[in-house]
Each structure stands twice: as C-alpha cells, then as structure tokens.
C-alpha positions as CSV (number, residue, x, y, z in Angstrom):
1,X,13.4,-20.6,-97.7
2,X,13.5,-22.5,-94.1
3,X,12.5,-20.5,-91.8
4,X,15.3,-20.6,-88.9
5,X,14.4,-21.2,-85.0
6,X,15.9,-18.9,-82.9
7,X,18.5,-20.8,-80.9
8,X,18.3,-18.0,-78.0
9,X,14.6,-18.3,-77.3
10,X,15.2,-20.1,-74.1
11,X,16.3,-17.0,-72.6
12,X,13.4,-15.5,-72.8
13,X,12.0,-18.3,-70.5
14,X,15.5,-17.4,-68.0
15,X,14.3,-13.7,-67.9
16,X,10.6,-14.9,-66.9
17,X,12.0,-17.2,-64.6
18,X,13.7,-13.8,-62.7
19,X,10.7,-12.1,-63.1
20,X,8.4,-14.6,-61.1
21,X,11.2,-14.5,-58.3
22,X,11.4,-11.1,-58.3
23,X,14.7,-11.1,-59.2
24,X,14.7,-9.3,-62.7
25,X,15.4,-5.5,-62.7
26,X,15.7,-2.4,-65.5
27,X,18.8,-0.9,-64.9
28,X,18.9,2.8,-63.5
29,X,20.3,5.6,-65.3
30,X,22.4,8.3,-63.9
31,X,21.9,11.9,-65.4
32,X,25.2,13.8,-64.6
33,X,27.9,13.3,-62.2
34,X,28.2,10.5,-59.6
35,X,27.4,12.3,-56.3
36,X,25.8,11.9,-52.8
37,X,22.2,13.4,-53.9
38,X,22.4,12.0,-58.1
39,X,20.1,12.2,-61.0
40,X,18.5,8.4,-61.6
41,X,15.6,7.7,-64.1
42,X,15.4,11.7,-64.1
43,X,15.1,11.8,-60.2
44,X,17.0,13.5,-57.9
45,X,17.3,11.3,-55.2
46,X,20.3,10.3,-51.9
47,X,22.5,8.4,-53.5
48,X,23.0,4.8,-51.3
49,X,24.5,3.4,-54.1
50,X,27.3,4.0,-54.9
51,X,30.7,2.9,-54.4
52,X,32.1,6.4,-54.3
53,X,33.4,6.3,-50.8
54,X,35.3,9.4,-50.4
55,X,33.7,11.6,-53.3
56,X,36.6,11.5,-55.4
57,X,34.6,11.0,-58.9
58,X,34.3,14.8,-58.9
59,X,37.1,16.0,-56.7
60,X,38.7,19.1,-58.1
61,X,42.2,17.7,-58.2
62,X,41.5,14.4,-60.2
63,X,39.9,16.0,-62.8
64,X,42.3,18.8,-63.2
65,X,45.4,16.2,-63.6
66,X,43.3,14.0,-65.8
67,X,42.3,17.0,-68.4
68,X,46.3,18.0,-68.6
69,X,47.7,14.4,-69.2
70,X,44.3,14.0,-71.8
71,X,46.0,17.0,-73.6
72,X,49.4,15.5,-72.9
73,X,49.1,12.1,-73.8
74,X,45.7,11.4,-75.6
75,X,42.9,9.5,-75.2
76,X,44.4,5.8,-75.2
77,X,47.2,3.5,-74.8
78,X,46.7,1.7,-78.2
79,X,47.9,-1.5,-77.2
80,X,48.8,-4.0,-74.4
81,X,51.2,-3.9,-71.6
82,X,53.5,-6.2,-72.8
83,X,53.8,-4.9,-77.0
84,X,53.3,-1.4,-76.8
85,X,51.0,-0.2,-74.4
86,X,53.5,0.4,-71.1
87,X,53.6,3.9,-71.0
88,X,55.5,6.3,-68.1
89,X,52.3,7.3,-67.0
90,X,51.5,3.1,-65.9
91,X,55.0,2.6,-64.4
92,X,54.7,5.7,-62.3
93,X,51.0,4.7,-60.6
94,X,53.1,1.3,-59.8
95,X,56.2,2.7,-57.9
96,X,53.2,5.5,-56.3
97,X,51.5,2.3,-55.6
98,X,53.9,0.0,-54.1
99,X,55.2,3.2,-52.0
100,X,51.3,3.4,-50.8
101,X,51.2,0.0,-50.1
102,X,55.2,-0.3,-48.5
103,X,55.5,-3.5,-50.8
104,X,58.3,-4.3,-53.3
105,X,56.1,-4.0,-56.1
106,X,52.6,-3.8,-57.6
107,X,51.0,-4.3,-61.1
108,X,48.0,-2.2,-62.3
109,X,45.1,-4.3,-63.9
110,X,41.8,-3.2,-65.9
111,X,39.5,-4.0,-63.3
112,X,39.4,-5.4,-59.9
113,X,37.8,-8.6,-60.8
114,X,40.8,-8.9,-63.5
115,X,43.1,-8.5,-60.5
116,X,41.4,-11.3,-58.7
117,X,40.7,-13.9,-61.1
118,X,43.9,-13.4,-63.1
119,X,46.2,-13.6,-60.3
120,X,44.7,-16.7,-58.5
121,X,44.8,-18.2,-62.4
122,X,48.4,-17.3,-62.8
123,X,50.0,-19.1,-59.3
124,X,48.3,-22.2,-59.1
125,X,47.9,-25.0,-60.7
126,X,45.6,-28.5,-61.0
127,X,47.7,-29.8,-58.1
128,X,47.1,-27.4,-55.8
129,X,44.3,-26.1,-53.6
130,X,42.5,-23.1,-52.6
131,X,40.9,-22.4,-49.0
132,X,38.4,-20.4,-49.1
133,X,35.8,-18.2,-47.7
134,X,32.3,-18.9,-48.3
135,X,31.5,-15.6,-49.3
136,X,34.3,-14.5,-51.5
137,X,34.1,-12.4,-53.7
138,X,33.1,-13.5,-57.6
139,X,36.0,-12.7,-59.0
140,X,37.7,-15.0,-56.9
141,X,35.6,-17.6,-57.0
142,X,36.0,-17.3,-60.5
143,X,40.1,-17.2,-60.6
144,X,39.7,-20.1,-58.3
145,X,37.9,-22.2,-61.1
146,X,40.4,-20.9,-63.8
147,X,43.2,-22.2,-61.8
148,X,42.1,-25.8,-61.9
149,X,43.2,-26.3,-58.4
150,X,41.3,-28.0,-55.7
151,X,38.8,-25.7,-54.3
152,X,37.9,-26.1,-50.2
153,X,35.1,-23.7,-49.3
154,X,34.9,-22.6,-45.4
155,X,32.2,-21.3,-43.8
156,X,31.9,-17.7,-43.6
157,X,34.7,-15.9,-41.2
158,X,35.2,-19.2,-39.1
159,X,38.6,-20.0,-39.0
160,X,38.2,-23.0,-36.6
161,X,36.6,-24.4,-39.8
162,X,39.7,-23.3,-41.6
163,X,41.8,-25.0,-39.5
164,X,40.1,-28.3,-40.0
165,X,40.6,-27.8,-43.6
166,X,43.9,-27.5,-43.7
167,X,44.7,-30.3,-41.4
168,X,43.3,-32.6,-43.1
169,X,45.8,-31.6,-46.6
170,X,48.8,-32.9,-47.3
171,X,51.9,-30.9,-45.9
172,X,53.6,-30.7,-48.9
173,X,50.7,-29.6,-51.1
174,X,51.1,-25.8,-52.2
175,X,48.1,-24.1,-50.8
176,X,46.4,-20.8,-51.2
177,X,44.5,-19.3,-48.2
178,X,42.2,-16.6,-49.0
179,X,40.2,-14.3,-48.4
180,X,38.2,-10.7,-48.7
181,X,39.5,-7.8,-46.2
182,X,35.8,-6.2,-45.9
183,X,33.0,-8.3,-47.9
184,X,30.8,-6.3,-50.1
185,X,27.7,-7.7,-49.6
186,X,27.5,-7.7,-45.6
187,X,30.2,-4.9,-44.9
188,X,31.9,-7.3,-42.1
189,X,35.3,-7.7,-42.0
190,X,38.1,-11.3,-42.2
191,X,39.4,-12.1,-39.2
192,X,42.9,-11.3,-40.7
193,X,45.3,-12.0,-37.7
194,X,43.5,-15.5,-37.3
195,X,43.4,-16.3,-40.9
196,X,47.7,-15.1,-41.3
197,X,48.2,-17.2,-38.1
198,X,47.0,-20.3,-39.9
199,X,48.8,-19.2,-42.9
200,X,52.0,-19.4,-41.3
201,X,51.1,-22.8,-39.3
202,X,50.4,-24.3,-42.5
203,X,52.6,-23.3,-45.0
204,X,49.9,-21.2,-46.9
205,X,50.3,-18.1,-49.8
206,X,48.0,-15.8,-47.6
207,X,46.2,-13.7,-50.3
208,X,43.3,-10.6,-49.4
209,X,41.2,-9.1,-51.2
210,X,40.5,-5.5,-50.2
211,X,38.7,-3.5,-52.9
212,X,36.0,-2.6,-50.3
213,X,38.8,-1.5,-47.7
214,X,41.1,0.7,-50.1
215,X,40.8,4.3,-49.2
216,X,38.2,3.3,-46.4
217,X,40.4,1.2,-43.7
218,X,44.0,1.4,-42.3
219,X,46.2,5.1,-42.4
220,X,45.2,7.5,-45.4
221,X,43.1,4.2,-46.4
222,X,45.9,1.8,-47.4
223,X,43.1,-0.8,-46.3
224,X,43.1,-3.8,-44.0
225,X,46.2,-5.5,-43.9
226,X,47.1,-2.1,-42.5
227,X,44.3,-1.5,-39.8
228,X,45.4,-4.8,-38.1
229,X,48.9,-4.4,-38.9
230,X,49.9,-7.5,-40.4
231,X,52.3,-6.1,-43.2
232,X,54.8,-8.7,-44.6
233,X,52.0,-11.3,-43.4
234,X,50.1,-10.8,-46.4
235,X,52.0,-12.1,-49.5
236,X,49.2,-11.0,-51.6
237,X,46.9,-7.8,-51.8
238,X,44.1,-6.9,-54.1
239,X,43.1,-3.6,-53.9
240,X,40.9,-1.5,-56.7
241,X,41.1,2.1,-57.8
242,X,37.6,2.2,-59.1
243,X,35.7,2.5,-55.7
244,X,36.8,4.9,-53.1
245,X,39.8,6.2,-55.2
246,X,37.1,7.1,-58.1
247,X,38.4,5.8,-61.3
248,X,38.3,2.6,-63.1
249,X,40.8,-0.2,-62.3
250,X,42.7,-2.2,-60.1
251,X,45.9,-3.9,-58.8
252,X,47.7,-6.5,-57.0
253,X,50.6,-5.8,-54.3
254,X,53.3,-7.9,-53.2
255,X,56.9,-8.9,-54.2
256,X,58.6,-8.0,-56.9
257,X,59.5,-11.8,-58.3
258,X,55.1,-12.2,-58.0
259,X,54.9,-9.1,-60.5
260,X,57.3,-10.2,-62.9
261,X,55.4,-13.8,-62.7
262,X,51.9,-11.9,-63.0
263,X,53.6,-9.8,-65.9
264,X,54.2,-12.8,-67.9
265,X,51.3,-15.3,-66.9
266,X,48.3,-13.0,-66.1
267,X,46.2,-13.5,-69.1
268,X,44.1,-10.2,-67.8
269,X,47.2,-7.8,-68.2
270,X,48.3,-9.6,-71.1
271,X,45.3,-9.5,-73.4
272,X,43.8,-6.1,-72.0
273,X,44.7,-2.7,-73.3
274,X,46.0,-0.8,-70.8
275,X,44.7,2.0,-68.8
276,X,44.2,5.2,-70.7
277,X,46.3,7.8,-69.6
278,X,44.3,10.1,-67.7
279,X,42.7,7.7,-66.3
280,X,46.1,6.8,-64.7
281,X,46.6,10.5,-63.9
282,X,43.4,10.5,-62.4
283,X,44.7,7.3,-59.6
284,X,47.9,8.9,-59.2
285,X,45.7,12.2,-58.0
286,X,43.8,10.2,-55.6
287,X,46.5,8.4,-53.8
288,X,47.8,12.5,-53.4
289,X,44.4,13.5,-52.1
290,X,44.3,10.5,-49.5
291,X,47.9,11.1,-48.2
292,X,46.8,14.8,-48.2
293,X,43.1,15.1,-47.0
294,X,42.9,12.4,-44.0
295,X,39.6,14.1,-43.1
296,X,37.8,13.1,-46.2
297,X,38.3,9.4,-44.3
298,X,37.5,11.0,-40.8
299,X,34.2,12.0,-42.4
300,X,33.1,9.1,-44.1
301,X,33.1,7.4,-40.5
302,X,31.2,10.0,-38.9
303,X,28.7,9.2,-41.7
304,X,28.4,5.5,-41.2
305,X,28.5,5.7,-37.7
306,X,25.3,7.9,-37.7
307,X,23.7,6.2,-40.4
308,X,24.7,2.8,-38.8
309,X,23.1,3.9,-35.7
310,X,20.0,5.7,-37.1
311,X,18.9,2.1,-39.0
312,X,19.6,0.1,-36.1
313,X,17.7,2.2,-33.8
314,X,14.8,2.2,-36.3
315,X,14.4,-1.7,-36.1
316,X,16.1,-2.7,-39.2
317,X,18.4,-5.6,-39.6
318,X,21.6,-5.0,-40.4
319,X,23.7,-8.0,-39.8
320,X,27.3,-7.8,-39.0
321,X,28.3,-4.7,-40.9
322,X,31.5,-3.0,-39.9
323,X,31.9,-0.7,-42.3
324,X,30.2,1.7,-44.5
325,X,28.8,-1.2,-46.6
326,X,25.3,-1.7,-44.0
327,X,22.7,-4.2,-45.7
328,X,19.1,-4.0,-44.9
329,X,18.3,-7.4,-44.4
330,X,14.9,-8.5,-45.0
331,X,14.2,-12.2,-46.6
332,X,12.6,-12.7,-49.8
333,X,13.6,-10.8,-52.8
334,X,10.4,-9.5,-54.0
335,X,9.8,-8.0,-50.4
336,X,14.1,-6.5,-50.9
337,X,12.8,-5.1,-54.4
338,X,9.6,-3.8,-53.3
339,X,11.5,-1.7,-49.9
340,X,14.0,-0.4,-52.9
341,X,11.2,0.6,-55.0
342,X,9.6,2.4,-52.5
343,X,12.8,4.0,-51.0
344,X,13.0,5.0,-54.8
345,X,9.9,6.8,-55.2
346,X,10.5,8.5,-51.3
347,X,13.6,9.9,-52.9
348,X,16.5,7.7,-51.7
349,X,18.1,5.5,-54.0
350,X,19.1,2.1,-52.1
351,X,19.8,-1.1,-54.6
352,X,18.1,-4.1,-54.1
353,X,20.4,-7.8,-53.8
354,X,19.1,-11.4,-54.0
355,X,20.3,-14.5,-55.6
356,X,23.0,-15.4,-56.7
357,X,24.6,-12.3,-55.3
358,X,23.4,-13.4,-51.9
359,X,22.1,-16.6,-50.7
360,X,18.6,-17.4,-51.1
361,X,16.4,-16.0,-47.7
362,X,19.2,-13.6,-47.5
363,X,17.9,-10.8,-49.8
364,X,18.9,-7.2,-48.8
365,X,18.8,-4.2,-49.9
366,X,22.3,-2.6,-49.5
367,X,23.3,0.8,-48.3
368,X,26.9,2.5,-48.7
369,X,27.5,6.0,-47.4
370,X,30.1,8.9,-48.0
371,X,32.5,11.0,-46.9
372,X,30.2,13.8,-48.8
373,X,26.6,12.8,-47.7
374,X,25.5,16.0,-45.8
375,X,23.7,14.8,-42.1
376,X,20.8,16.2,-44.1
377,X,21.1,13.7,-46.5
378,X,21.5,11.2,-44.5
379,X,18.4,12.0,-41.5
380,X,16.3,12.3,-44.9
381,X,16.7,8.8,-46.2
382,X,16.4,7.7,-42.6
383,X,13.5,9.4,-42.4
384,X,12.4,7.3,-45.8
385,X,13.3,4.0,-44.4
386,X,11.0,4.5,-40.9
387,X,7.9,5.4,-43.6
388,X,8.4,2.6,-46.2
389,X,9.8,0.1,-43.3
390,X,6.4,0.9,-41.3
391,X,4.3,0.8,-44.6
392,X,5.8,-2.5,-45.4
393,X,5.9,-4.1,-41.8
394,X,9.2,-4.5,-41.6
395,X,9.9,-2.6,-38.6
C-alpha cells in the first residue's frame, strides 16, 4: 500500500509564515453571556470587543419575545426563502424594517456580508463598474469581484479622487458608487453628502454600507444616511442586525422593484435557509427597544466620548475615529499583539488587527465601547492601557 502525501501540508508552512509575523492567534473563548465585563479563556475581563453596541444580547425584552415565538414557532425555518422557508415572522421584520428605515422596501439576509456581497453580485454586470473606497469593507470587495464588473479603487474618503474617477468613464456606462457609512477598522465616517453629490453629477447607483452605524448613528440609530440627512439620496442601504441590534443577520433597504430583483437574483437569500424564527422575534424586539429607549444611544456616546478622550489624553494614537469604533494604533503587528496580550493579562480584553485586515505598518489594536460599560469599567481599562502603554514605550 502507497503511502499517500498529504496534499494540505503546505498550510502548515502558511500558519508558520503567520506565526513569524506575528500574525497568528488562538481564538478566545467566551464563558457565558456577551457583556461589558465577559468571561474569556476563564477570565473575567472589560470587554473591548465586542460589537454589542447597545447591550441588547441580554436585554430583557429580546429574550423574552425570542423564548415565546421559540415555543410558537420552533427552532427553524426548514428551508429557503423562495420554496418554503418565508414565514410571517420574516415578512413582518421587513415591513418593521422598511418602516425603520422610511424606504419602500427591505429584504432580510443571513449575514451582513451576505447582504453586501450578494447585492453588489445581483445588479451589476461585466460591463459595468464599481467606484470604490479603498477601505471597504470585505464583503464588498468581495460582491465587487463576484459581479465581474470593472472595479476602480479610490483612496480612502477622498472624494476629489472620486471625482477624477468618474470623469474619466464613459457617460453611458452604468456605475456603482460605494461606500461604508462608518468603517470598522478606523471608526471614521464617508463623506456622505460629497460622495451623493457625485452620485447625482454622474449618473451613479449610490450604495452605503452601514452595519457599524445601525443602532449607533442617526434618530433611534437608523444610521448614517439619516445623521446627514440624505434620505432618497441613497438608493442602496446595508445595514446588519447582528451588531448593535444583538442578533445574527442583516439586510438591504431601498425600493421595492430592487427587492423583488434581489429576491430573484441574490444567490445569498436564494441558497440560505432563512432566519430561525426567534431569532427574527428577537430583531423585531430591538428595533422596539431603539424606538423606545433613545437613552441606551445617549449613553453609548457619553461612553465613547470619555473613553475617546481618556486614550487620547494618555498619548495613544487614535487616528480619525468618529465613533465608538477607536483603534490604538501602533505599527507592527507583533508590537499590536503583544499591547493586547498584555491588556489581556491586566484584565481588559482589547483585540489585536494586522494584515490583511489592515494595511501593513497599520496594525492596531481595536477598541469598541457600550452603552452598558460602567465609567468604572471604562477608567479601569484606561488605567490598563497607561501601565502596559508605559511598559511597552508606546506612550
């Protein structure tokens, strides 16, 4: 009997290759709920982490109406959207949606990167183009790739750069101009009323992508389009249920002909099972709580403003943030992973980023704070970033 080579033994070399650029990292467990102060790797540390904006994993009113439609309904769907898997429960969180959102219409997707990548996928085609920002999110560069369209990559919030993009395409060429509302990795936000002027000049499908703003920017949290007021300038928004509305999902807002199209052509929705349906009950609960609990918003900015302010004032490096997203910039990724690791044993729990996430040099390691960090909390992981940031010479 041959003995066979193993035809996956060059990943082993791949995972080296991380470890000698400090990019390789065991993934941390959580012990219990998803909280401000959480149990990692049996630790009870301030949770940085987390994309749990408003605290609405463990709000009392999501989990009630997700245990009664659990009993209600089941566990699952049991199939796709468009055989058998549309239930009530999916066409109500739409219409709740699109209400939310004052569009026409919305469809509900599995995740926000299926929202993203299946959308731009199912609009465009090889003869089109895409204009871009640099530091798009994944899933859009990936929908961008699916699409075969001509991709055009600007540099990061410059829409001068834009412009001389678009020029230089031909007038009658469909073209897609988009763009995140707030970008995850730096917490600044798209120069929206610049970017729909352009849109408008130039004939473009203006598209945003605001997972990072839902339930953080605009009234209640209906995100960015809203803060800067450019409803029915937007003909596209992305926005997720899985961050600050604490469930799993996401979905894509606009008019009612684009829903129908992405019902039929978006191969996420149409090879997906569909949402369980407590998890939909859960979604429809957090749009009531934002609509009904404003100050949950009110103290998520107190929060970042403090913490904002408290890292700044300590030395540290935090970019252009604008928003509860602040990154710890610091270089190298072995330097990123060895502030996190420290942070870690101090008791704070703050991720570490480098390549590809970011660019190389950029490596950060990346803070988010909530509505339900106590000022304790947060004055004691400031109080862990002066130690380790002194111990490390970073400040």
């Amino acid at each position: 009997m041959r003995t066979r080579t193993d035809p996956l033994a060059y990943l082993g070399t791949d995972l080296d290759s991380l470890k000698e650029q400090g990019l390789y990292r065991q993934l941390r467990i959580l012990h219990g709920e998803q909280k401000a102060r959480s149990i990692f790797d049996g630790q009870s540390v301030v949770n940085l982490s987390s994309n749990n904006y408003l605290g609405l994993t463990t709000h009392p009113k999501l989990r009630e109406y997700a245990l009664r439609v659990l009993g209600e309904l089941g566990v699952g769907s049991g199939a796709v959207r468009t055989i058998a898997g549309t239930m009530e429960i999916h066409l109500e969180l739409e219409r709740r949606l699109a209400a939310f959102k004052q569009v026409e219409a919305v469809v509900v997707f599995q995740s926000g990167f299926a929202a993203n990548a299946g959308t731009v996928a199912a609009i465009l085609g090889k003869e089109d183009v895409i204009v871009s920002d640099e530091l798009n999110h994944a899933s859009i560069i990936d929908g961008c790739r699916l699409s075969r369209a001509a991709i055009k990559v600007f540099p990061h919030r410059d829409v001068q750069a834009a412009r001389q993009v678009l020029q230089e395409l031909p007038a009658s060429q469909r073209k897609l101009l988009i763009s995140d509302g707030v970008f995850s990795m730096d917490g600044d936000v798209a120069p929206l009323p610049a970017l729909c002027d352009l849109a408008e000049e130039f004939g473009c499908i203006m598209m945003v992508d605001d997972a990072h703003a839902s339930g953080v920017f605009g009234r209640n949290g209906r995100g960015t389009i809203d803060h800067f007021g450019v409803h029915e300038r937007v003909d596209i928004q992305v926005g997720t249920l899985s961050k600050a509305l604490g469930a799993l999902g996401g979905y894509v807002a606009g008019t009612r002909t684009l829903i129908e199209v992405l019902y039929h052509r978006a191969r996420p929705f149409l090879f997906s099972t569909s949402h369980p349906p407590s998890v939909a009950a859960t979604c429809l609960a957090a749009i009531d709580v934002l609509l009904e609990e404003p100050q949950l918003i009110d103290r998520l900015w107190e929060n970042t403003r403090f913490f904002k302010e408290g890292l700044q004032q300590l030395g540290f490096d935090t970019g252009t943030s604008e928003s509860p997203i602040t990154p710890v910039i610091v270089g190298d990724a072995p330097r990123a992973m060895k502030l996190s690791d420290r942070l870690f044993e101090e008791g704070v729990f703050a991720q570490s980023i480098g390549f590809p996430t970011v660019p190389r040099g950029k490596a950060r390691v990346r803070t988010i704070v909530t509505a339900t960090h106590t000022r304790e909390e947060l004055q004691y992981a400031l109080d862990a970033f002066a130690k380790v940031g002194r111990e490390l010479g970073m400040i």
